[in-house]
C-alpha positions in Angstrom: 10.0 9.0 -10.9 9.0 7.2 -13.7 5.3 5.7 -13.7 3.4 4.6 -16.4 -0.9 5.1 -16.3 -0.6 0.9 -16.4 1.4 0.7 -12.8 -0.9 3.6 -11.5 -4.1 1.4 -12.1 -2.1 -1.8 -11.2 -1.6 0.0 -7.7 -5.3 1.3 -7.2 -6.0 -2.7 -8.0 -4.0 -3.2 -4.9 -5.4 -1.0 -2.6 -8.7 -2.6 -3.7 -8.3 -6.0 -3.1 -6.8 -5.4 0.1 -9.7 -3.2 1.0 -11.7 -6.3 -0.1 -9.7 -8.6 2.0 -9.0 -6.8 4.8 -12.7 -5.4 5.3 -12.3 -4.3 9.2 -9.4 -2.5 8.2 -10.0 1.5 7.2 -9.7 1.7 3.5 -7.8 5.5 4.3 -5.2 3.7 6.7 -5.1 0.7 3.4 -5.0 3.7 0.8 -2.0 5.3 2.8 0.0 2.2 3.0 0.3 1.3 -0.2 1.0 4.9 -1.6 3.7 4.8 0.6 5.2 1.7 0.3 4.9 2.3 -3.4 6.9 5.5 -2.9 9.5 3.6 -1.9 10.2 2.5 -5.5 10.2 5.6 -6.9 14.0 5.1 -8.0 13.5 1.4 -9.5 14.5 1.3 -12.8 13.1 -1.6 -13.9 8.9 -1.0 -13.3 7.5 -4.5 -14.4 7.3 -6.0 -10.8 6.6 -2.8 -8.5 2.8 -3.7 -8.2 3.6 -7.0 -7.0 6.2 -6.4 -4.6 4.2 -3.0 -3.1 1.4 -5.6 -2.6 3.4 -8.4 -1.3 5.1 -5.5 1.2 1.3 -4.1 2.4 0.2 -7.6 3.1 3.3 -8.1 5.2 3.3 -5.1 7.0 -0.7 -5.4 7.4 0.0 -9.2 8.8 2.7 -8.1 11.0 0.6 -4.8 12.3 -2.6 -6.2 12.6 -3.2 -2.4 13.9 -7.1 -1.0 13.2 -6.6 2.6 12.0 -10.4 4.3 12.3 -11.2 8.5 11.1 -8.5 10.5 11.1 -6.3 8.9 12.6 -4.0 7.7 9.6 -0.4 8.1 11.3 -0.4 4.5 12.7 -0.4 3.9 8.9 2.4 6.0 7.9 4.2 4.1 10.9 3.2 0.7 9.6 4.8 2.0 5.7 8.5 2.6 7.1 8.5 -0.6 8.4 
């Protein structure tokens, strides 16, 4: 898997403006999402667009799911991810 520091802070930039936008959201359930849609590039060889098509993926999937993930209770995320 090849990441550069860049993408990781590109990604963390993700997760925070959709923490921002999605505020009744849980920022864990938000977190999990994008780490795992992001996983699912892990073999792409070119990098430059990964942070913009893990994003456009979690705002689908967070559109689609409109599912409220509270504590512990971060499967529903996973779930939401494989999608």
């Amino acid at each position: 898997m090849m990441r550069n520091d860049n993408e990781s802070v590109q990604i963390d930039q993700v997760i925070e403006r959709l923490i921002a936008r999605f505020p009744a959201k849980s920022p864990a359930a938000i977190e999990l999402l994008v780490r795992r849609i992001h996983e699912r590039f892990a073999g792409a060889r070119v990098r430059d667009f990964v942070p913009l098509l893990v994003e456009k993926a979690a705002l689908h999937t967070v559109g689609v799911f409109p599912i409220e993930v509270t504590g512990e209770d971060t499967h529903s995320a996973e779930t939401m991810a494989t999608i």
